[in-house]
C-alpha positions in Angstrom: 3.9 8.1 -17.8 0.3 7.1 -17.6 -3.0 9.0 -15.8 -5.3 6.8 -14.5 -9.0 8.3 -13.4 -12.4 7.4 -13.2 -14.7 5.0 -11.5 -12.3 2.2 -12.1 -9.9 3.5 -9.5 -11.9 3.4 -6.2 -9.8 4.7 -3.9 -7.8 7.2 -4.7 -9.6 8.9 -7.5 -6.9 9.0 -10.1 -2.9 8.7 -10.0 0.3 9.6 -12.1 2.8 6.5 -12.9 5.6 5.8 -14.6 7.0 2.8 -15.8 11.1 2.1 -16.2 12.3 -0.6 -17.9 10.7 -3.0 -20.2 9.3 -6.5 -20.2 10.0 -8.5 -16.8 12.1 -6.1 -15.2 9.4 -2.9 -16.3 8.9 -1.1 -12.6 6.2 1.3 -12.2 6.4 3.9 -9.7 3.5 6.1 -8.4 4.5 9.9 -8.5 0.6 11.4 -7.5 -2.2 10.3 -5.9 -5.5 12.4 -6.2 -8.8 12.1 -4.8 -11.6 13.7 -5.8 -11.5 17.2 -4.4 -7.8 17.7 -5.2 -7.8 20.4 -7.5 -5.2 17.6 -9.6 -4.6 19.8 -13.1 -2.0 18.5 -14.8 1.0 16.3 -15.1 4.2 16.6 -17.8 7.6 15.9 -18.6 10.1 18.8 -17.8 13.4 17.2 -19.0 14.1 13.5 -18.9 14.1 12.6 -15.3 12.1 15.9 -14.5 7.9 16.1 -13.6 5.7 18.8 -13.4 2.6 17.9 -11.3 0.1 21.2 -11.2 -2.6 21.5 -8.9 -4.7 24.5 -8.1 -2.2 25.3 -5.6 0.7 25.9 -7.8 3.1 22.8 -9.3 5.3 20.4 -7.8 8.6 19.3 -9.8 9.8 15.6 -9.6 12.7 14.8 -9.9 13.1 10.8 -11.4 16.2 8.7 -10.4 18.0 8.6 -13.8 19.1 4.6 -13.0 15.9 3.3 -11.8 13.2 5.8 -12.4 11.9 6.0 -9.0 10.7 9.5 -8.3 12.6 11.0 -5.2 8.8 12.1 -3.8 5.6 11.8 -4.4 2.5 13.4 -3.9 -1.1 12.7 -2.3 -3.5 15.0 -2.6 -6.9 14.4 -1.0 
């Protein structure tokens, strides 16, 4: 899982990832997408195909497909 924020990332602000596989056949998958007024907290592992993304508003759970890692939703928050 990687966090990616700061002037680098124009537009959204920041975003959560994660990355199945490895090598050629790595996928990465975008689980959040946060701008600037999000009230974006924190993101962690809850089990092995389980997020927790926390916002001032409470937390989400994701839940990751276990055979390709995709995340069954994600999240934008403005």
């Amino acid at each position: 899982m990687t966090v990616e924020t700061g002037a680098a990332i124009v537009d959204p602000l920041g975003r959560a990832t994660v990355v199945s596989g490895a090598g050629r056949t790595a996928r990465s998958h975008e689980v959040a997408a946060y701008g600037e007024l999000s009230g974006f907290l924190a993101v962690a592992w809850d089990g092995p195909d389980t997020l927790l993304v926390t916002g001032t508003d409470g937390t989400t759970t994701i839940r990751l497909d276990p055979a390709t890692g995709e995340p069954a939703r994600t999240i934008g928050l403005g």
